[in-house]
C-alpha positions in Angstrom: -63.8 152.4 41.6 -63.3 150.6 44.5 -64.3 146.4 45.0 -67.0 147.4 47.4 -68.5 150.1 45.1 -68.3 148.0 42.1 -72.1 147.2 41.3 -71.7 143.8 40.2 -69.9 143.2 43.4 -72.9 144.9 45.4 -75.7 143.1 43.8 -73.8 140.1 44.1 -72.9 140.1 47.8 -76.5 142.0 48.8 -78.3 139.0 46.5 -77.6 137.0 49.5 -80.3 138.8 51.4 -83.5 137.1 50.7 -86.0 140.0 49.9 -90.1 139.6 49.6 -91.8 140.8 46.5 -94.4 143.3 46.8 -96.4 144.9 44.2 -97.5 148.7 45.3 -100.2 149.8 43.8 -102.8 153.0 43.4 -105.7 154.8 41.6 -105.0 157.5 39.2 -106.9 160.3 39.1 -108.8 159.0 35.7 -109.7 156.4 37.3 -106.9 154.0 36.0 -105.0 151.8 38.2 -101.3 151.9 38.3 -98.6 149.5 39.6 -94.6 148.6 40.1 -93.1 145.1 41.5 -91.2 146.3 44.7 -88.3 144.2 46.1 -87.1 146.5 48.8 -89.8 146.7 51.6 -89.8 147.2 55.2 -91.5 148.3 58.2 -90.3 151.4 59.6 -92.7 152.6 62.7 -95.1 151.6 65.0 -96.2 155.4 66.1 -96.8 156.9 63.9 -97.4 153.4 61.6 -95.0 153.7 58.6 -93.9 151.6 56.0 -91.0 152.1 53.0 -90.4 150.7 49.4 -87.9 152.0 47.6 -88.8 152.5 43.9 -86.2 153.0 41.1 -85.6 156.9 39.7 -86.2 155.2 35.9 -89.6 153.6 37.2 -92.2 154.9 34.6 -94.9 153.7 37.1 -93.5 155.7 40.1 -94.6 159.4 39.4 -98.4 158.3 38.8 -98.5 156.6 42.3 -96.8 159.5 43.8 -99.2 161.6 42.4 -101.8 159.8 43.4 -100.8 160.6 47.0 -101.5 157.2 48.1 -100.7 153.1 47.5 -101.5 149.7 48.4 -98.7 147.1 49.1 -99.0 143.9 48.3 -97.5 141.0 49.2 -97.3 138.7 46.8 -97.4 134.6 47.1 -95.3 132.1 46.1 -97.3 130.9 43.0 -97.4 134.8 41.6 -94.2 134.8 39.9 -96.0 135.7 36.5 -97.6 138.5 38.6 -94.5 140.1 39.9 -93.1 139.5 36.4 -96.0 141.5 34.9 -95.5 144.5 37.0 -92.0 144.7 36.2 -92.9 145.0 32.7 -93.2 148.4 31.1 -96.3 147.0 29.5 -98.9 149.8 29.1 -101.9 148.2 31.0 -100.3 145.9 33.8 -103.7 145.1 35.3 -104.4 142.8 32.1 -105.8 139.6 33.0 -104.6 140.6 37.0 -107.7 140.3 39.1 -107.7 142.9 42.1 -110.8 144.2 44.0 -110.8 147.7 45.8 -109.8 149.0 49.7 -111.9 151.3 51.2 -110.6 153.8 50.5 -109.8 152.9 46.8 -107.2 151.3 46.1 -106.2 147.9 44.2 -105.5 145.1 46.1 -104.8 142.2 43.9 -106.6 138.8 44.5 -104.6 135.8 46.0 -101.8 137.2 47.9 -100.7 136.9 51.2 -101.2 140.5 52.9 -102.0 144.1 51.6 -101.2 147.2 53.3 -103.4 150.4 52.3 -101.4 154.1 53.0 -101.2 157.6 52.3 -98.2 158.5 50.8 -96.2 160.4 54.0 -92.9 161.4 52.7 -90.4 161.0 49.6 -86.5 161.2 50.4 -83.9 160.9 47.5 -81.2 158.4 47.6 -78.8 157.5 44.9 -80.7 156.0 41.8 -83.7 154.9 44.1 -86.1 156.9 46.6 -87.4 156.2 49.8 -90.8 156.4 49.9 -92.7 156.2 53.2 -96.3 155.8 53.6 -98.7 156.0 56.4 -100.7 153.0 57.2 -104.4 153.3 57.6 -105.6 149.6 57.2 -103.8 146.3 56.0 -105.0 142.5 56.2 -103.3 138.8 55.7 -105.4 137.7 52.8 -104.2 133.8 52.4 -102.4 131.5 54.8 -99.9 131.3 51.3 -96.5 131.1 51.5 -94.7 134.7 50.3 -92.7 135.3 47.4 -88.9 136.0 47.6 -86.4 137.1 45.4 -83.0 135.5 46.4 -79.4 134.8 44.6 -81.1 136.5 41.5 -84.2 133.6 41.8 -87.6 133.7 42.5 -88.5 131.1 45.5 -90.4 130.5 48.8 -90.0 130.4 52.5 -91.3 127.6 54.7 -91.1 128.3 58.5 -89.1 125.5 60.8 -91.8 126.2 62.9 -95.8 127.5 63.1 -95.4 131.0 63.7 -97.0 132.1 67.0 -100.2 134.4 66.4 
């Protein structure tokens, strides 16, 4: 194995990318809501809009929400740490003591995070241990002027702008 394909190496050199934290969410068909902590997210598309998050091939959560044919991203803030941590978990109900309210169209979107982002699933691509999964975006909303969560060197921490955004 070569030095760049070694994985500590990888996560090592790519832990130097500073990464949001995101929980996706959905509805099961029974009614039960379902989550994962995401720290790969992104933009991909204007027209049509599209966003990604690439969830592991070992994620327990994963089938339910692509079942579901649809999810909720959502950003989470600098002070939810605990909740990132809980969606992580492969604790059986990740909802406990996790407030969340639903979209219109029926999806969680947890309480006191920074933005959430309501699609239909659009497409599922293998890649390596992970998959790319794109959704469609049909609403989405900044919540709290909080400051996002980011996962960094291993670490959870926060981002603080030099300057005001414009907006």
């Amino acid at each position: 194995m070569s030095i760049a394909t070694d994985p500590k190496t990888f996560r090592r050199v790519l832990g130097h990318y500073p990464t949001g934290v995101c929980v996706i969410t959905a509805m099961q068909a029974d009614g039960k809501p379902v989550g994962l902590t995401a720290g790969t997210f992104t933009s991909v598309s204007l027209d049509p809009p599209l966003v990604a998050f690439f969830p592991d091939r070992s994620s327990t959560s994963w089938p339910k929400i692509r079942e579901a044919g649809h999810f909720c991203v959502n950003v989470l803030a600098e002070h939810q740490e605990p909740v990132c941590r809980a969606f992580a978990s492969k604790a059986e109900d990740k909802f406990a003591g996790i407030p969340y309210r639903l979209s219109g169209k029926g999806r969680p979107i947890l309480e006191d995070i920074v933005a959430w982002i309501d699609c239909d699933l659009y497409a599922v691509h293998e890649a390596g241990d992970h998959f790319i999964v794109l959704g469609e975006v049909h609403a989405l909303d900044v919540e709290q002027p909080h400051k996002p969560l980011l996962f960094f060197q291993g670490g959870f921490g926060q981002f603080s702008p030099l300057l005001p955004a414009a907006g």
